[in-house]
C-alpha positions as CSV (number, residue, x, y, z in Angstrom):
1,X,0.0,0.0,0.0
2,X,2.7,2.7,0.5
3,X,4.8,1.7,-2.4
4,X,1.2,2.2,-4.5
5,X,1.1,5.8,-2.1
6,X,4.8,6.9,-2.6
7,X,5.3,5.9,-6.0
8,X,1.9,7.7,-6.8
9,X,3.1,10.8,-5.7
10,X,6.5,10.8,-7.0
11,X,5.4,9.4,-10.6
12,X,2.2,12.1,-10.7
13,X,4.5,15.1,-11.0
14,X,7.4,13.3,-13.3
15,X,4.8,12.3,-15.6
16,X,3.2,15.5,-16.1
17,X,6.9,17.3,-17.0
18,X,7.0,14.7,-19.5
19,X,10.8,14.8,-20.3
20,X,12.9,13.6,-22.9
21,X,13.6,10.3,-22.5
22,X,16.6,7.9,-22.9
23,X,17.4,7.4,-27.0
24,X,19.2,3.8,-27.5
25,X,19.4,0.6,-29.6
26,X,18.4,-2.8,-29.0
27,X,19.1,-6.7,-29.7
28,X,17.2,-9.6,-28.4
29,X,17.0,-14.1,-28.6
30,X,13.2,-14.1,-29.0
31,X,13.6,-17.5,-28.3
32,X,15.6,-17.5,-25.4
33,X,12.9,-14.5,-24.2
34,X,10.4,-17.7,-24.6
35,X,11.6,-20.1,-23.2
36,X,12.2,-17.8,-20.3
37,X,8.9,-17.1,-19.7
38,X,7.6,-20.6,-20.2
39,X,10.1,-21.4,-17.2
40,X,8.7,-18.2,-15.2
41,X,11.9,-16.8,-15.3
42,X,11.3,-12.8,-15.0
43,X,13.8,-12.1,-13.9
44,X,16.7,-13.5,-16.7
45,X,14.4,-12.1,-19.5
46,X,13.9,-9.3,-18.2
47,X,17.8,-8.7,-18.1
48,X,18.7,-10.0,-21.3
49,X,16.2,-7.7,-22.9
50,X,16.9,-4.4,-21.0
51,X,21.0,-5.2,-21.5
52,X,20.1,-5.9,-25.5
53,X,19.3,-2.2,-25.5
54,X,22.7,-1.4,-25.8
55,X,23.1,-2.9,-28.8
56,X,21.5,-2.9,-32.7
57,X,19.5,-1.0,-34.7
58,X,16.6,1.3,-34.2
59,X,14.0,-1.0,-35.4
60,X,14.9,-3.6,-32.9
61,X,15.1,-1.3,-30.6
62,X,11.4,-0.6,-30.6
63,X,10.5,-4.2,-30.6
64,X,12.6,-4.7,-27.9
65,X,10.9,-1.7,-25.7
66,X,7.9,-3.3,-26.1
67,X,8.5,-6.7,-24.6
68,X,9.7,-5.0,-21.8
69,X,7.0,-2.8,-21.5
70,X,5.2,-5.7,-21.3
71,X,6.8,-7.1,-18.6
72,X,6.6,-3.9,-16.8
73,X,3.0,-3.6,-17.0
74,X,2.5,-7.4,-15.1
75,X,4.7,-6.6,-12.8
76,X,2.9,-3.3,-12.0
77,X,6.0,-1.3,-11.5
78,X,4.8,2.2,-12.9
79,X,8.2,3.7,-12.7
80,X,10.0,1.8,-15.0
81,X,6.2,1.6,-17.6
82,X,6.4,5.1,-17.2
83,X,10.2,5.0,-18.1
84,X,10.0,2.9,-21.1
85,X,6.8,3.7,-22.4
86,X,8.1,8.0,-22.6
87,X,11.3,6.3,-24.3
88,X,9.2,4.2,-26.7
89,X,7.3,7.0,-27.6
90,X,10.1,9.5,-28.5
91,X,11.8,6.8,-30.4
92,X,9.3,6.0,-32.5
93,X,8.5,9.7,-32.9
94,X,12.5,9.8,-34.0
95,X,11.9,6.6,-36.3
96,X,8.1,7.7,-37.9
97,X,6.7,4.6,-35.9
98,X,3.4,5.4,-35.7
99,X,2.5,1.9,-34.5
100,X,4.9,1.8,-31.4
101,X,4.0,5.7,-30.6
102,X,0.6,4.4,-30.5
103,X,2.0,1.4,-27.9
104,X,4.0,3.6,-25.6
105,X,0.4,6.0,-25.0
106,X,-1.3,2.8,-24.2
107,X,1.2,1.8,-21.9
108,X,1.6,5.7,-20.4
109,X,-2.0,5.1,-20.0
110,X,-1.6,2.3,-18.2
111,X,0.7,4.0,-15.6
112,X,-2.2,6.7,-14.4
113,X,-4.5,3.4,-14.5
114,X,-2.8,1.6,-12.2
115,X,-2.5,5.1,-10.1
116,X,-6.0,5.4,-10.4
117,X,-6.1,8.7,-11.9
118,X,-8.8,7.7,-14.6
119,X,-9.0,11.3,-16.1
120,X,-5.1,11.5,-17.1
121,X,-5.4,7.7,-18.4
122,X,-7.9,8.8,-20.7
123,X,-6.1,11.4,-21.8
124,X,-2.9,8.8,-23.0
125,X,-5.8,6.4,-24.5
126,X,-7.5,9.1,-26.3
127,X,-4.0,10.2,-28.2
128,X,-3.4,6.4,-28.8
129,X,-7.5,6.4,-30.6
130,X,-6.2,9.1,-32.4
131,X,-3.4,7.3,-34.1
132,X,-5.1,4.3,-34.1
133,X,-7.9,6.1,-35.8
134,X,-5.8,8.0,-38.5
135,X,-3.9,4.5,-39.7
136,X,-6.8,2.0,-38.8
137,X,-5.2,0.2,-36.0
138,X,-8.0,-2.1,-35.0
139,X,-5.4,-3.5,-32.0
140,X,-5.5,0.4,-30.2
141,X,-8.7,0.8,-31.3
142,X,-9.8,-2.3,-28.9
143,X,-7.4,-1.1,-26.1
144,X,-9.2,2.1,-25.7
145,X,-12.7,0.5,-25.4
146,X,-11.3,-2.3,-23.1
147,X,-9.6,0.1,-20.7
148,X,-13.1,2.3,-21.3
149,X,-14.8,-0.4,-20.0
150,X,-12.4,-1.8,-17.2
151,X,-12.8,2.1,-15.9
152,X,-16.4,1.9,-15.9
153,X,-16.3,-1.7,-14.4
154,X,-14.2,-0.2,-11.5
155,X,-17.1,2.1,-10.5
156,X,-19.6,-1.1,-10.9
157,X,-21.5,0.9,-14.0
158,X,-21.5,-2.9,-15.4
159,X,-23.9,-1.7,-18.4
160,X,-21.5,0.8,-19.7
161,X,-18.5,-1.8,-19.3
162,X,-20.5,-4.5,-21.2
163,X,-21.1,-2.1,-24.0
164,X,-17.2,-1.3,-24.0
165,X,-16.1,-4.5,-24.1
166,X,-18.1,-6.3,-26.6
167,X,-17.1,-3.0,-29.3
168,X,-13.5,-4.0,-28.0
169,X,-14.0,-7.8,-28.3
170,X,-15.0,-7.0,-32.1
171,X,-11.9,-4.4,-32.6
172,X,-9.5,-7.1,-31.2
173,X,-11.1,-10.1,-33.2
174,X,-9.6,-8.1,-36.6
175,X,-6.6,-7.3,-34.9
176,X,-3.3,-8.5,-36.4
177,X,-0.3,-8.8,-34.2
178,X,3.4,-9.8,-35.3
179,X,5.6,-12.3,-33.2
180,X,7.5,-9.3,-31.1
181,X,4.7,-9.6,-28.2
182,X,5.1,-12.1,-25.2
183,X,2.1,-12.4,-24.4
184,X,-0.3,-10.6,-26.5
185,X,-3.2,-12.2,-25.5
186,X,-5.5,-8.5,-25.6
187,X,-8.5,-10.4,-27.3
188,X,-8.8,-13.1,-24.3
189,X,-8.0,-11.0,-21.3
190,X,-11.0,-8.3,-22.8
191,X,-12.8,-11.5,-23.3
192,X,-12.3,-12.5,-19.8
193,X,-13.9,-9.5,-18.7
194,X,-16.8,-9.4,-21.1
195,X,-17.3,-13.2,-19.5
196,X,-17.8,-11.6,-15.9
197,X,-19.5,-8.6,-17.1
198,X,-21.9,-10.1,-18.8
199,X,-23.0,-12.5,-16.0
200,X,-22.7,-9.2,-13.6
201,X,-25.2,-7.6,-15.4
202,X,-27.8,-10.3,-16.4
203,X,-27.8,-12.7,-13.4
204,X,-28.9,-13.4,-9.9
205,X,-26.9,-13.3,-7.7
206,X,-26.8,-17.1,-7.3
207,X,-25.9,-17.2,-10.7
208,X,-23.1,-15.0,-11.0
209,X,-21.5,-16.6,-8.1
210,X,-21.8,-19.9,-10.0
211,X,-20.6,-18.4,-12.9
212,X,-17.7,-16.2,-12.0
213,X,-16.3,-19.1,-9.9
214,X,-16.5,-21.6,-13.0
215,X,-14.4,-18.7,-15.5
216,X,-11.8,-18.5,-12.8
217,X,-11.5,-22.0,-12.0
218,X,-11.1,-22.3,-16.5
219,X,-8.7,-20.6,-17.3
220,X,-6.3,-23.5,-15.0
221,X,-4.5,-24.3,-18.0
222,X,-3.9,-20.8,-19.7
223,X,-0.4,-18.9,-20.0
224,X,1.1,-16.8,-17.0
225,X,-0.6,-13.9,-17.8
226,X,-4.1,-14.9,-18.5
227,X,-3.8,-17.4,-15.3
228,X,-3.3,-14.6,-12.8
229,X,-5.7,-12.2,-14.4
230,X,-8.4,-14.9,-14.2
231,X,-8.0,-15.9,-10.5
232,X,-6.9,-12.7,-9.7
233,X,-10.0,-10.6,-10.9
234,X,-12.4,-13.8,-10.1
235,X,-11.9,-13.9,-6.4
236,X,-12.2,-10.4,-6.6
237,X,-15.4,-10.3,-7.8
238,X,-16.6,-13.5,-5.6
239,X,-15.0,-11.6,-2.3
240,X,-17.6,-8.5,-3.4
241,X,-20.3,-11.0,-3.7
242,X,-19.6,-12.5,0.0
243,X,-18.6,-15.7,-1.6
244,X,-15.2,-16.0,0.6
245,X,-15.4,-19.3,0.5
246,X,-15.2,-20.0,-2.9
247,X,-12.7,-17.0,-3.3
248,X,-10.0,-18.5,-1.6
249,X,-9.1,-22.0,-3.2
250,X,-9.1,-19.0,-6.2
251,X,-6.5,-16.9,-4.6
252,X,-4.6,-19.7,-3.1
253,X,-4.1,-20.8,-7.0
254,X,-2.7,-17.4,-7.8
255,X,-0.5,-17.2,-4.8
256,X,1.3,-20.4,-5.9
257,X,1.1,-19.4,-9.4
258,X,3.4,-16.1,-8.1
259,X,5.3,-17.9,-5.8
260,X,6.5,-20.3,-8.1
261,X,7.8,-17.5,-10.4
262,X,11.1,-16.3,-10.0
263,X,11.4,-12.5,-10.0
264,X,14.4,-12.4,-8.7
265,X,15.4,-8.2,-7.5
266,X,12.8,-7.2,-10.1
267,X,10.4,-5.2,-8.0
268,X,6.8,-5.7,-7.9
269,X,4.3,-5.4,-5.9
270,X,2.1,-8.4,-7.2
271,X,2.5,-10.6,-4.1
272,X,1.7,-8.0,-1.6
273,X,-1.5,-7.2,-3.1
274,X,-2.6,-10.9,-3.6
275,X,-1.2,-11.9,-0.2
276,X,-3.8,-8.9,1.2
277,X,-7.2,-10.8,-1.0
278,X,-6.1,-14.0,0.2
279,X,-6.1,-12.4,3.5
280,X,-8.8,-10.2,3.3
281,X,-11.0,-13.9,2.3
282,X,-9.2,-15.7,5.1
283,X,-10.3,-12.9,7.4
284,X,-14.6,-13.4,6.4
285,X,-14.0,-17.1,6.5
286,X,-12.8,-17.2,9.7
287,X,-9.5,-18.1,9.6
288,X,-7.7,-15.6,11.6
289,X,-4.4,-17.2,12.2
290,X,-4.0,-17.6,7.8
291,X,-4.6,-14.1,7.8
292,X,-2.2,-12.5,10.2
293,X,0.2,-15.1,9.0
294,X,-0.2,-13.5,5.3
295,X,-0.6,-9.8,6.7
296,X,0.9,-9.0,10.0
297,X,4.3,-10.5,9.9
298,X,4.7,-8.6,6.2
299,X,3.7,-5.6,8.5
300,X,5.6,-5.7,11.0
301,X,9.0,-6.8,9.0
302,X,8.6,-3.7,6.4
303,X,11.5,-2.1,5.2
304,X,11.3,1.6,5.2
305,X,14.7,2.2,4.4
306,X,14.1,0.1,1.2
307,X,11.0,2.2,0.5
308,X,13.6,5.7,0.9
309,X,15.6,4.0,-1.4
310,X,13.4,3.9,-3.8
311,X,12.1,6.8,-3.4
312,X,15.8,8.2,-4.4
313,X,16.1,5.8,-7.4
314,X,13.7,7.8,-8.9
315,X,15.0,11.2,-7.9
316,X,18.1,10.3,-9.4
317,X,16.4,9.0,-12.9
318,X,14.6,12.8,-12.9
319,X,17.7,14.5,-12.0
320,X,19.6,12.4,-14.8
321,X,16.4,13.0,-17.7
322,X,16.5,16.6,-16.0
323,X,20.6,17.2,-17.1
324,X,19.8,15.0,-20.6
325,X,16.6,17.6,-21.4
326,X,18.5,20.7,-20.1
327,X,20.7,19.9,-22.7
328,X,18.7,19.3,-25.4
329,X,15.5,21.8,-24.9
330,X,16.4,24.7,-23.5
331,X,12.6,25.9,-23.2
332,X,12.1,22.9,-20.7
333,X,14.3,24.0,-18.2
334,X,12.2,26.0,-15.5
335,X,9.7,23.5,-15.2
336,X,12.4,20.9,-15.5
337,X,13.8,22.9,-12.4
338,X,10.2,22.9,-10.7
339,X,10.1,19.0,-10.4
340,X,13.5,19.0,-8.5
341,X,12.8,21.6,-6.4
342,X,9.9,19.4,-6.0
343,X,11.8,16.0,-4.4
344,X,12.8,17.4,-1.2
345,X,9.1,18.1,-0.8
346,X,8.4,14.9,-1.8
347,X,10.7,13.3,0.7
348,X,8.8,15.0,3.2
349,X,5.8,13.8,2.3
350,X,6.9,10.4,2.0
351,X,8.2,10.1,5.4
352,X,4.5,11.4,6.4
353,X,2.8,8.6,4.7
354,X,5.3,5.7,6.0
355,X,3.9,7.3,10.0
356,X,0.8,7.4,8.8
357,X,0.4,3.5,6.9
358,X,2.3,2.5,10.9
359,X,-0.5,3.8,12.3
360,X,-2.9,1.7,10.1
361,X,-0.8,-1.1,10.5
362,X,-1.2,-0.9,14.1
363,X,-5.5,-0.8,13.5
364,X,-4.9,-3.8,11.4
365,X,-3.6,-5.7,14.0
366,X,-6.1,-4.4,16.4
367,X,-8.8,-5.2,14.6
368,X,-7.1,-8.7,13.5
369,X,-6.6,-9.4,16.9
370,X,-9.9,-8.8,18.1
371,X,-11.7,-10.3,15.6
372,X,-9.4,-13.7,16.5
373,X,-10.5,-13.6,20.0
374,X,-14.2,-12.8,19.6
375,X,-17.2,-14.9,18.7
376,X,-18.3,-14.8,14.8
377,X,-22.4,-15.0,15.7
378,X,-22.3,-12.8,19.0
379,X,-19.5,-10.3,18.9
380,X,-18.6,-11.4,22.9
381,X,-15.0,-13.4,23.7
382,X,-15.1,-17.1,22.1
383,X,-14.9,-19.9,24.6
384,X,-11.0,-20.1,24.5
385,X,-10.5,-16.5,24.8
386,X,-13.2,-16.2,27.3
387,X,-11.4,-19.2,29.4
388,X,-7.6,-17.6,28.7
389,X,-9.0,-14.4,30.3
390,X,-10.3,-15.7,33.0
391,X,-7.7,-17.9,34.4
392,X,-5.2,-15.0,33.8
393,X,-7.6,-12.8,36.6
394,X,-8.9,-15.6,38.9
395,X,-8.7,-14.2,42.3
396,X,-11.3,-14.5,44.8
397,X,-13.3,-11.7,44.1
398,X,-14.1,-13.1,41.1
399,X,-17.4,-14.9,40.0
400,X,-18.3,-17.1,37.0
401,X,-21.3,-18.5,35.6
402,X,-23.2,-20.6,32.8
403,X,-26.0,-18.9,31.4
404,X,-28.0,-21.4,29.2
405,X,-31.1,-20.6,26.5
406,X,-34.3,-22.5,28.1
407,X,-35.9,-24.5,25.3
408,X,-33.5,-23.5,22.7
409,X,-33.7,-27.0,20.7
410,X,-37.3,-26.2,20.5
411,X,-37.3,-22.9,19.0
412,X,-35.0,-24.7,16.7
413,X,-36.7,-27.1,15.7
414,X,-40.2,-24.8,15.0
415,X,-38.9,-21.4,13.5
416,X,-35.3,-22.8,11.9
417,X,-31.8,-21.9,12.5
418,X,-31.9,-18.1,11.3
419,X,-34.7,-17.6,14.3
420,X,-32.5,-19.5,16.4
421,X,-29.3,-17.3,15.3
422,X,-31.3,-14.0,16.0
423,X,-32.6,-15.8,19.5
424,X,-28.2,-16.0,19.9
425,X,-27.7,-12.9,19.0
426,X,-30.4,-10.8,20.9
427,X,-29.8,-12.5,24.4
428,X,-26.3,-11.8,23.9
429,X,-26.5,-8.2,23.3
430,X,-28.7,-8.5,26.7
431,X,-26.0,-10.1,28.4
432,X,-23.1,-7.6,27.4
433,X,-25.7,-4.8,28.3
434,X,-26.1,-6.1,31.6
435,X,-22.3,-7.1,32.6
436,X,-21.3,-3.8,31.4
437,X,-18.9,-2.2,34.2
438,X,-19.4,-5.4,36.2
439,X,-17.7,-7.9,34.5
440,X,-17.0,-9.6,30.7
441,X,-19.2,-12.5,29.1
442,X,-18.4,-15.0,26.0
443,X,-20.6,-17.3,24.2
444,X,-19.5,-20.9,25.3
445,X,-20.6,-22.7,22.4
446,X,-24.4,-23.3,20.8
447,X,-26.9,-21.8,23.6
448,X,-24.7,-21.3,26.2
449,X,-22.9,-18.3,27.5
450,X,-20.2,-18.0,30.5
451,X,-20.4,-14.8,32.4
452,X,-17.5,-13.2,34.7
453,X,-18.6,-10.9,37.6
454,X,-15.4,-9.0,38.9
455,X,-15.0,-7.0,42.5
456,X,-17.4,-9.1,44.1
457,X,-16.3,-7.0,47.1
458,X,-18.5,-4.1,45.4
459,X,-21.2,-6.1,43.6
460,X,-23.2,-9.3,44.6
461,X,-23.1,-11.6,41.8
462,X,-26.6,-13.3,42.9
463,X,-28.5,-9.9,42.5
464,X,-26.3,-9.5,38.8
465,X,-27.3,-13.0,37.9
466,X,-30.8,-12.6,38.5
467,X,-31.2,-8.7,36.6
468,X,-29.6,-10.8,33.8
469,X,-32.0,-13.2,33.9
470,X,-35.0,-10.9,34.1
471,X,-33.6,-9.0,31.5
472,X,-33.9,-11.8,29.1
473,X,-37.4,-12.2,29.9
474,X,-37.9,-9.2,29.2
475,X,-37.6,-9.5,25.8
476,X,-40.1,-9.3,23.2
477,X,-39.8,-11.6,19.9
478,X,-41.7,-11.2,16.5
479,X,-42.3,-14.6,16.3
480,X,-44.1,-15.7,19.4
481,X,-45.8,-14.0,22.4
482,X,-44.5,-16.3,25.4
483,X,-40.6,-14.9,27.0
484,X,-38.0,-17.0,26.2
485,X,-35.8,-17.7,29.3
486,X,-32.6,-18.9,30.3
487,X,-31.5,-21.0,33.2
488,X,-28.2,-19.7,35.2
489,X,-25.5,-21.7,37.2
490,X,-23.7,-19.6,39.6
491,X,-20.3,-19.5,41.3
492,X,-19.9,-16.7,43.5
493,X,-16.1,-17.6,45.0
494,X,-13.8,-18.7,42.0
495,X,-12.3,-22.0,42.4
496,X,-8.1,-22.4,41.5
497,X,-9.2,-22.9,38.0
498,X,-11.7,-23.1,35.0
499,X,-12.0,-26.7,35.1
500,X,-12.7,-26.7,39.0
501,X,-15.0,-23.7,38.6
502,X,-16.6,-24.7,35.4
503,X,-17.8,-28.2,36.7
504,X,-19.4,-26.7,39.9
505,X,-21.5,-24.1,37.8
506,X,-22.2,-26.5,34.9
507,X,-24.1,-28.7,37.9
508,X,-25.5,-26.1,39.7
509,X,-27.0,-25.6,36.1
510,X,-28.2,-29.1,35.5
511,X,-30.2,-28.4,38.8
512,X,-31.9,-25.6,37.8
513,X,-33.3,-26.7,34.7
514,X,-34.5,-29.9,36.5
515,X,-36.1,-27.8,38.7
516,X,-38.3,-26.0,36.3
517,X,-36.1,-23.3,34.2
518,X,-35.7,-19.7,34.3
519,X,-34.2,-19.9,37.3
520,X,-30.8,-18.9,39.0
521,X,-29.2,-21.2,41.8
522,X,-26.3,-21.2,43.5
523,X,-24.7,-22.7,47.1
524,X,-22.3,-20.3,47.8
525,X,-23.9,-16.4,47.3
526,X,-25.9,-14.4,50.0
527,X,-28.8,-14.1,48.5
């Protein structure tokens, strides 16, 4: 998240001096580039392609900038897109490319996308519809209504996207592409989201859950690329439907998937946004422990002197296109000037965010935390937390009881399990109301709830007990016009233990509902 923040930042006002970029020449093995990737190997692609640019003519130059772009744009780092693509764009202004001018404004467009600055994306997509336009490029013509309709798919205007995309779908369809892509696969990644779309806008939700999970779990077989972006924007759409569960055998996929590439010191930030879905879905299924295992320890262990680093690589590549565009367009310079001036702001401001994404770091394990220790249904402590707690501040002033639902198999049985949920729920909100200032409670398991009543010195737990239980009884239900009650086992002076304490009250509770329900009883308390 602050790499997305800094980089933002620093990349908004470089972008928007747009200086001269880098000029150079290029040689590549397009093999070897293949087999690379078919062996997930980034990382020694990546190199052999960005040293090639040393070498060769200017053609081969501009093939070469685009296979990099490409791998810039699935790694998601915007510096170096936003590198490449202002140096692919000048060279094939040099070279009278109007093809690859027309590539490096859809990748330029790309950068603001993934900075979610929609308006100054459009602007790069528009000048690449213009080109595309003038010499009948049917390939940027489909790249300006998919990324149309991916912007209107981000604000859930699902309509509009499904318009975008099936005019893209029939742009790409007449498309031709040469062999200097590695990837290339623009007709079924648009299809992909037409396939999503589609169900988004014409099925129930039912449906779409069905559906969305069946064109992730499809595309299996499919080449890096498409793989991720299946799973990837799948789960995302199942984990906005509420269907975590199916979301995260999804993201797992896609975690493996990146795991098992080798990106070696390329930077991207591709794990660190999966690794928050997958936790984000192990988080609303329940599993806690998965999720602060995927988001905490990251938390905790980042780097922000890497992060400052960083920061400065791209000062320096400014500074250095600053000297180059000094040099060669004098009229540049004062705004050229501006941006540096700019960085020590910048710096400033970076330091800010790292404080401010601690902070939320330290809410995120708050929150992590207390949903781990709470009860899903209820909102009170689970049963282990509940016990932890308690044996921790066992002293003799403490009291403990089982508070148990009268009838509850009954109510059951005759209205369902969502009545008896919202039976759960209701008495429990009781509860806490009642042992508010006096003590803590935590739901047990099924219809029974264990209550804590601290300073006994100051409060009698009997006379507690009892306003509990009358406050239950209290209650009025939509579905029937009898009380519902509960029955309560009570322990006045704590035992050495739970276990000790636990059996007493568990028997004192037995008792009572023999003896009729909707009663308290206890040996111990003064009554």
């Amino acid at each position: 998240m602050i790499k997305k923040i800094v980089l933002s930042i620093l990349l908004i006002v470089f972008i928007s001096s747009n200086p001269t970029p880098v000029s150079a020449t290029a040689y590549y093995d397009y093999d070897t580039i293949n087999t690379l990737i078919d062996d997930k190997n980034f990382e020694d692609a990546y190199k052999i392609l960005t040293d090639s640019l040393k070498e060769s003519d200017s053609d081969q130059k501009l093939k070469t900038l685009r296979l990099i772009l490409e791998i810039d744009n699935l790694l998601g780092d915007t510096d170096q897109l936003l590198l490449h693509g202002l140096e692919i764009v000048d060279s094939s202004i040099q070279n009278n490319s109007s093809f690859d001018e027309m590539i490096g404004y859809y990748y330029l467009g790309n950068v603001y996308y993934k900075l979610y600055d929609d308006t100054k994306a459009l602007e790069y997509f528009e000048k690449m519809l213009d080109i595309a336009n003038r010499y009948n490029y049917e390939l940027g013509k489909g790249f300006y209504h998919t990324f149309s309709g991916l912007i209107s798919y981000s604000y859930e205007e699902y309509d509009i996207a499904l318009e975008s995309f099936v005019i893209a779908q029939s742009h790409l369809e007449k498309a031709s592409l040469d062999d200097d892509w590695i990837f290339g696969d623009f007709l079924e990644d648009n299809d992909l989201m037409l396939s999503i779309t589609k169900s988004l806008v014409n099925d129930p939700v039912e449906i779409q859950i069905q559906t969305i999970d069946a064109i992730g779990s499809s595309y299996m077989e499919a080449n890096w690329n498409l793989k991720l972006n299946a799973l990837w924007e799948s789960s995302f759409v199942l984990n906005k439907l509420g269907a975590y569960e199916k979301s995260v055998p999804l993201l797992e996929e896609a975690y493996e998937h990146l795991q098992s590439t080798n990106f070696g010191d390329l930077y991207t930030n591709l794990q660190d946004y999966l690794k928050y879905d997958l936790a984000y879905a192990y988080y609303n299924t329940r599993e806690f422990q998965k999720s602060s295992e995927l988001v905490l320890e990251d938390a905790y262990d980042y780097d922000i002197k890497e992060e400052v680093n960083r920061s400065e690589l791209i000062n320096e590549k400014l500074r250095a296109l600053e000297n180059r565009s000094i040099e060669a367009e004098s009229n540049r310079q004062v705004r050229i000037i501006g941006i540096v001036s700019a960085i020590s702001i910048l710096l400033i401001l970076l330091i800010l965010i790292i404080i401010k994404e601690y902070f939320k770091v330290r809410l995120l394990t708050k929150e992590v935390y207390e949903k781990s220790i709470k009860d899903g249904l209820t909102g009170l402590y689970n049963r282990m937390a509940l016990v932890d707690k308690y044996e921790k501040e066992i002293s003799s002033k403490t009291a403990l009881a089982i508070v148990d639902i009268d009838d509850f198999k009954e109510i059951n049985d005759t209205f369902g399990h969502l009545i008896g949920d919202e039976v759960i729920q209701k008495i429990a909100q009781v509860i806490e109301h009642t042992m508010a200032g006096v003590g803590y409670a935590g739901r047990y398991g099924g219809e029974e709830f264990l209550v804590v009543i601290q300073n006994t010195e100051k409060t009698n737990p009997w006379d507690i007990a009892e306003a509990l239980r009358l406050n239950v009884e209290s209650i009025s239900w939509s579905f029937k016009s009898d009380p519902i009650t509960v029955s309560i086992g009570l322990l006045c002076h704590s035992k050495s233990n739970f276990d000790e304490g636990f059996k007493t009250v568990d028997s004192l509770l037995y008792e009572a509902k023999e003896s009729g329900k909707n009663m308290t009883l206890s040996t111990d308390c003064k009554i």
